[in-house]
C-alpha positions in Angstrom: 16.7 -12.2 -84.5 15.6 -9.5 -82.3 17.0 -9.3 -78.6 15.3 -7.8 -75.4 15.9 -8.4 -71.7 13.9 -10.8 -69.8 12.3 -7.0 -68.4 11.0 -5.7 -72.2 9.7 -9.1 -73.0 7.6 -9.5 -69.8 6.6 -5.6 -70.4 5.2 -6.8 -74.1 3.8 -9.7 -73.0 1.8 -7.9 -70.3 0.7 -5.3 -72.3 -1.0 -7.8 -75.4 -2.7 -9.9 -72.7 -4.3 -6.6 -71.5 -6.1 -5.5 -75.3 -9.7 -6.7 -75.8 -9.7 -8.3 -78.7 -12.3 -6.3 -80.4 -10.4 -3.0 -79.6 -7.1 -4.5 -81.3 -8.7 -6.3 -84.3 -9.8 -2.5 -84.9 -6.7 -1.2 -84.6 -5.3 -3.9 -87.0 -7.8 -3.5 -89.4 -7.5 0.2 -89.1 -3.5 -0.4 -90.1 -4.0 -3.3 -93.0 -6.9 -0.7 -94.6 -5.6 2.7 -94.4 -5.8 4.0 -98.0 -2.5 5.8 -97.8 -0.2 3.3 -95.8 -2.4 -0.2 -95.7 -0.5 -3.5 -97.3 -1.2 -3.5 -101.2 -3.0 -7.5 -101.1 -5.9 -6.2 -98.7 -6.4 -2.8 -100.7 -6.6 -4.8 -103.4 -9.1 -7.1 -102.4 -10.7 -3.9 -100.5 -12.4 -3.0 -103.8 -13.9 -6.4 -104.5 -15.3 -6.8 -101.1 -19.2 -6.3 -100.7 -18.6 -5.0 -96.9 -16.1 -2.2 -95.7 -13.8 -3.6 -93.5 -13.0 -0.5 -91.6 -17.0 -0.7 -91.1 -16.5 -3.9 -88.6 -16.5 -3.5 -84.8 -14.9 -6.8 -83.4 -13.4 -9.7 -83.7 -16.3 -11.8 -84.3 -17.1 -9.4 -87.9 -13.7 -11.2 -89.4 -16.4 -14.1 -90.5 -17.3 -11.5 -93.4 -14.1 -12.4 -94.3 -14.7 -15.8 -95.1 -11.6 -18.6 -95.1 -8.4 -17.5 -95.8 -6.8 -19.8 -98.7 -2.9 -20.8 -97.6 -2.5 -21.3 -101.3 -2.6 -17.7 -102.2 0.8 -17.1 -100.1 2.5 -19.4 -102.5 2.7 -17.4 -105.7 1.9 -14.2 -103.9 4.7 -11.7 -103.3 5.3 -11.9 -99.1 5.8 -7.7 -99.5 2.7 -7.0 -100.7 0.9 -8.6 -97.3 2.9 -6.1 -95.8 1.3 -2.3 -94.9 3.6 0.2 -96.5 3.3 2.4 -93.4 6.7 -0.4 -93.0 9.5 1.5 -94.3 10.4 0.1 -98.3 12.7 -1.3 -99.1 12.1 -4.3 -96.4 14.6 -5.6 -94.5 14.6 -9.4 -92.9 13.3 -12.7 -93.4 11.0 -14.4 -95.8 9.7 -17.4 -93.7 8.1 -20.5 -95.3 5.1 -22.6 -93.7 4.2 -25.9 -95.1 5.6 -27.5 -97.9 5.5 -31.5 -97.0 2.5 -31.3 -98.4 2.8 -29.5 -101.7 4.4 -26.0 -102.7 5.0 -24.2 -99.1 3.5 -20.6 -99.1 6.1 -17.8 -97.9 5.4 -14.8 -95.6 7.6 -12.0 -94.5 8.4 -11.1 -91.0 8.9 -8.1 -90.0 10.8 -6.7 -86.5 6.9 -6.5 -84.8 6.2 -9.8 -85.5 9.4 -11.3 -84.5 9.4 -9.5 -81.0 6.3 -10.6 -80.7 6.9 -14.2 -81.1 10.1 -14.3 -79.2 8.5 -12.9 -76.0 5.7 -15.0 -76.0 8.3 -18.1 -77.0 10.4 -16.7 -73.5 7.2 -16.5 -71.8 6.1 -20.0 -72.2 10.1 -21.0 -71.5 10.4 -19.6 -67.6 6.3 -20.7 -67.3 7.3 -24.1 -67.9 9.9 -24.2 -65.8 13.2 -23.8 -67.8 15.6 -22.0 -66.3 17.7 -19.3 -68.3 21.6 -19.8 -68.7 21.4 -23.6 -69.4 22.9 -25.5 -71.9 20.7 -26.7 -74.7 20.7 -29.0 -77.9 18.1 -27.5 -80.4 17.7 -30.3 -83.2 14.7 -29.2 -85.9 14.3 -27.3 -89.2 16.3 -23.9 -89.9 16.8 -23.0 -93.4 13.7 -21.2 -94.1 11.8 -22.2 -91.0 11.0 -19.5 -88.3 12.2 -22.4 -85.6 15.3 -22.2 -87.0 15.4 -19.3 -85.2 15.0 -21.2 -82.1 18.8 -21.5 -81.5 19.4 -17.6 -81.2 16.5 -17.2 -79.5 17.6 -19.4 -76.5 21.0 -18.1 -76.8 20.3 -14.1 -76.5 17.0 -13.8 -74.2 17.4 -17.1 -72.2 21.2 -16.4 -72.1 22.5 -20.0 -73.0 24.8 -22.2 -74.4 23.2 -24.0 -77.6 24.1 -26.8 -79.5 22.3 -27.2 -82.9 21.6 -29.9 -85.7 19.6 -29.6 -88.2 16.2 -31.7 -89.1 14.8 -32.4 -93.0 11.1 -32.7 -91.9 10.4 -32.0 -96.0 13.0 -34.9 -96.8 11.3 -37.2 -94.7 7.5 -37.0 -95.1 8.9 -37.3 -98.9 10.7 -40.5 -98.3 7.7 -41.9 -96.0 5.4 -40.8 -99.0 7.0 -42.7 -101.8 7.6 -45.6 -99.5 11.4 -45.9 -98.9 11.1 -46.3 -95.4 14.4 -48.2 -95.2 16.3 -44.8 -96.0 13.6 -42.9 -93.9 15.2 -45.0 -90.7 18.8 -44.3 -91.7 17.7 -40.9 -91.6 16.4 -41.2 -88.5 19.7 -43.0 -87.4 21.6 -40.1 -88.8 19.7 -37.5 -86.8 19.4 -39.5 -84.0 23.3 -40.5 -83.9 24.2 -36.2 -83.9 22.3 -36.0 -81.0 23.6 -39.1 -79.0 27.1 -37.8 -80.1 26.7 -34.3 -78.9 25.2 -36.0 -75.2 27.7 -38.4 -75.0 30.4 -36.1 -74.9 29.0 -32.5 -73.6 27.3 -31.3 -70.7 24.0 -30.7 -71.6 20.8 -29.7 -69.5 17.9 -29.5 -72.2 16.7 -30.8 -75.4 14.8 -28.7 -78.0 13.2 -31.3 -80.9 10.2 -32.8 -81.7 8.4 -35.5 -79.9 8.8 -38.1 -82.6 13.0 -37.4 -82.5 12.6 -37.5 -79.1 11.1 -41.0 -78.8 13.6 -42.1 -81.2 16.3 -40.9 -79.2 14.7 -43.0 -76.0 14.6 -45.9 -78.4 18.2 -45.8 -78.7 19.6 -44.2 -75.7 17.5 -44.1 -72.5 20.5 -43.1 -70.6 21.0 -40.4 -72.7 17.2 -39.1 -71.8 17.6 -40.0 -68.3 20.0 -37.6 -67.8 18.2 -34.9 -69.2 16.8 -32.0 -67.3 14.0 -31.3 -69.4 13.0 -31.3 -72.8 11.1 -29.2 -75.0 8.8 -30.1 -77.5 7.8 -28.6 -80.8 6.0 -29.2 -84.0 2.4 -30.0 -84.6 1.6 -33.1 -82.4 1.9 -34.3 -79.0 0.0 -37.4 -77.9 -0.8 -38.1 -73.8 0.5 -41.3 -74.3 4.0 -39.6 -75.7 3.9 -37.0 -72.8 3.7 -39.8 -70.4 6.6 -42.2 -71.7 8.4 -39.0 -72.0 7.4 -38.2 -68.3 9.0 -41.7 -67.3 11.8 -41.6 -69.3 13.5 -38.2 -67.6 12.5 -39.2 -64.1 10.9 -35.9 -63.3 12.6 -33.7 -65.8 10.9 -30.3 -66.9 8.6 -30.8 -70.2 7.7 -28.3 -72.3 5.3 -28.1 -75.3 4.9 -25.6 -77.8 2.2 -25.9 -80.9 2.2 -23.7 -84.2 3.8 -23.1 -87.0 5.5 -20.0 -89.6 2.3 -18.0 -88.9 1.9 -18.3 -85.1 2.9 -20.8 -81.9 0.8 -21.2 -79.1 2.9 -22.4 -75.7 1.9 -25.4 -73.6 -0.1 -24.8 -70.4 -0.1 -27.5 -67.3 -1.9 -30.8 -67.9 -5.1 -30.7 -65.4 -5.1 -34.2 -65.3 -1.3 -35.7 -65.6 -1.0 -35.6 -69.4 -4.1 -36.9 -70.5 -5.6 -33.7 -71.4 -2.5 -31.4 -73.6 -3.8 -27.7 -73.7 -1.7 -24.5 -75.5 -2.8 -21.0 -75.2 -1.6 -18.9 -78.7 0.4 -16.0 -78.2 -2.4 -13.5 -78.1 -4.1 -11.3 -79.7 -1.8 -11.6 -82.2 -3.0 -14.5 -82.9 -6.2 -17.1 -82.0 -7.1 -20.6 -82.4 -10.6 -21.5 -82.5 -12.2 -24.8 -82.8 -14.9 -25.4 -85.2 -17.2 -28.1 -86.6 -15.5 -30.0 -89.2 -18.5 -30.4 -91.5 -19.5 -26.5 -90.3 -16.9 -24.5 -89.6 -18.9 -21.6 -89.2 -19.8 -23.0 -85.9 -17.7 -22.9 -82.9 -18.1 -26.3 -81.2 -18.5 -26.5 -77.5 -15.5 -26.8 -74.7 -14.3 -30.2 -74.2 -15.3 -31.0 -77.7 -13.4 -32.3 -80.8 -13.2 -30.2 -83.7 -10.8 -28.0 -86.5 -8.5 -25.6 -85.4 -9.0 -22.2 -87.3 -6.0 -19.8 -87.1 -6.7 -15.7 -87.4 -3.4 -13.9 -87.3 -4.0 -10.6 -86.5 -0.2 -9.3 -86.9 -0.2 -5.4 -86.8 1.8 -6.2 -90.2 0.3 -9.6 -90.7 -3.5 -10.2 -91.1 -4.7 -13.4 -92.2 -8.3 -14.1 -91.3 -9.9 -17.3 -90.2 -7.5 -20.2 -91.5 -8.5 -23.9 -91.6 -5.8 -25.8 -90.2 -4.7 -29.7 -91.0 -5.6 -30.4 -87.3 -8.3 -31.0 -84.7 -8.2 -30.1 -81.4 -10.7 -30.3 -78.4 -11.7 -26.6 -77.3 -10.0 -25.9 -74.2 -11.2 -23.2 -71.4 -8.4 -21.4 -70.2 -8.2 -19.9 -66.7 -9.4 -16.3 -66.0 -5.2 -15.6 -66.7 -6.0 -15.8 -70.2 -8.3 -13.6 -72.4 -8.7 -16.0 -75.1 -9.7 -20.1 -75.3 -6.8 -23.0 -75.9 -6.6 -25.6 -77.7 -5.3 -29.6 -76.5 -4.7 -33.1 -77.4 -3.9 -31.6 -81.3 -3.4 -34.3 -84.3 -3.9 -34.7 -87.7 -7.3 -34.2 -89.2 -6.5 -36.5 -91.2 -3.6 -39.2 -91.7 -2.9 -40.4 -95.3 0.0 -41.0 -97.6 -0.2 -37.5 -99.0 0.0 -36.4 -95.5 2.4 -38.4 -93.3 3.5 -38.1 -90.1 7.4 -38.3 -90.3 9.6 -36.6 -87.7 7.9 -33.3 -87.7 
């Protein structure tokens, strides 16, 4: 977990926003192909490329690229994603991302990339409304989940008091998958009854979860949500319909929204039109979400319309170009505050019993 002061992440947060995003996907490409210090996957693939990468001028040249394939990060060894101009041997984290869908795929963060996602994380915090030196209850994934960093994250740079319990999302898209929904619910009951214990009997301002632990939670105890002073959502979907019961529920209490995953998270922004339209901004220009058609995803559909996220993570230690996502999204236009589109109203691309929606 890194730490800063509220001062140093503002300072990074300023400084990213002001790059033009052709300038730093140079400078990342620059890093990721440097014969002598680039990461050992993308010199590799460097001599079975028909283009020289170092050859591209912006952003818009990743295409060359192609689509990035999640499944090579689940055999691959996270180190060799790595540049070697990071000092061997490496020290931290191996994060996971997916695996309620299959074999997850594992890559390493390094002290850059963790910074980087922290101040963006505070940034969206005090923009939503959060205030620091609350109490919170964080209850979602840890183990090899970068939100299970969540917890020390609101504890050092929001300086707060955190509660924590821990949430199988794996265990229960597995459960919803082969059908044993009763035990699903009693582990939905035994999540749901951690929480209800820790807000019966402490004095807490905010909840951290998901929005489908959430609901369960206002299913069961109202009162406990009522007395709420915010909470703040994570994981991959948020419907208006959610936002609004959620909105009712607390009375007026702050809400939050965060969208993303291991590889990136992109922070909520205000609804323009009282939570029928959900928009994010990603934590730029380390990373970007751009919709595209769904049949075509070489095309970049039109604002206000539906189509399929694509992550690029441009990491200065981290470059992954042009992923397809699992979701759709309508393209959002940010304000002139932002250098980069959004993304709202994210869901599923597709809903089936291979891919369930569980509490996650």
């Amino acid at each position: 977990m890194v730490t800063m002061s509220a001062e140093e992440s503002r300072s990074l947060t300023d400084g990213w926003l002001a790059w033009d995003l052709d300038e730093w996907t140079r400078h990342v490409l620059r890093r990721q192909f440097d014969p002598e210090t680039g990461s050992p996957y993308w010199l590799k693939r460097r001599t079975e490329l028909d283009f020289d990468p170092l050859s591209l001028t912006g952003y818009d040249d990743l295409a060359a690229f192609g689509h990035f394939d999640l499944a090579v990060l689940r055999d691959l060894d996270p180190a060799d994603l790595v540049p070697t101009a990071v000092p061997r041997p490496l020290g931290g984290r191996v994060r996971e991302t997916g695996g309620t869908t299959g074999k997850p795929g594992r890559v390493f963060y390094t002290g850059k990339m963790t910074a980087a996602r922290t101040a963006w994380r505070f940034h969206g915090l005090l923009a939503a409304g959060f205030r620091p030196g609350a109490t919170w209850l964080h209850a979602g994934p840890t183990g090899p989940h970068i939100v299970g960093e969540e917890a020390d994250f609101l504890a050092h740079l929001a300086g707060s008091t955190v509660y924590t319990i821990d949430l199988d999302a794996r265990w229960i898209k597995h459960l919803i998958r082969g059908g044993r929904l009763l035990e699903m619910e009693e582990y939905v009951d035994h999540v749901v009854e951690q929480i209800t214990d820790i807000l019966d009997t402490c004095s807490v301002d905010y909840l951290h979860s998901t929005p489908a632990t959430v609901q369960a939670l206002i299913n069961r105890r109202p009162d406990l949500v009522a007395r709420l002073s915010g909470v703040y959502l994570g994981g991959t979907q948020l419907t208006p319909d959610a936002y609004r019961r959620f909105a009712e529920a607390m009375s007026g209490g702050v809400i939050g929204t965060i969208y993303g995953n291991t590889l990136g998270c992109a922070n909520g922004l205000p609804s323009p039109d009282g939570g029928a339209t959900l928009p994010y901004v990603p934590n730029y220009p380390q990373l970007t979400m751009t919709v595209v058609d769904k049949t075509d995803p070489g095309r970049v559909v039109d604002y206000g319309e539906v189509g399929q996220v694509r992550l690029t993570v441009l990491h200065e230690d981290l470059f992954l170009p042009h992923i397809l996502e699992r979701d759709q999204a309508i393209r959002f236009r940010t304000s002139e505050e932002w250098p980069c589109d959004g993304v709202a109203n994210v869901q599923p691309l597709q809903v089936s019993s291979e891919r369930p929606e569980g509490l996650y």
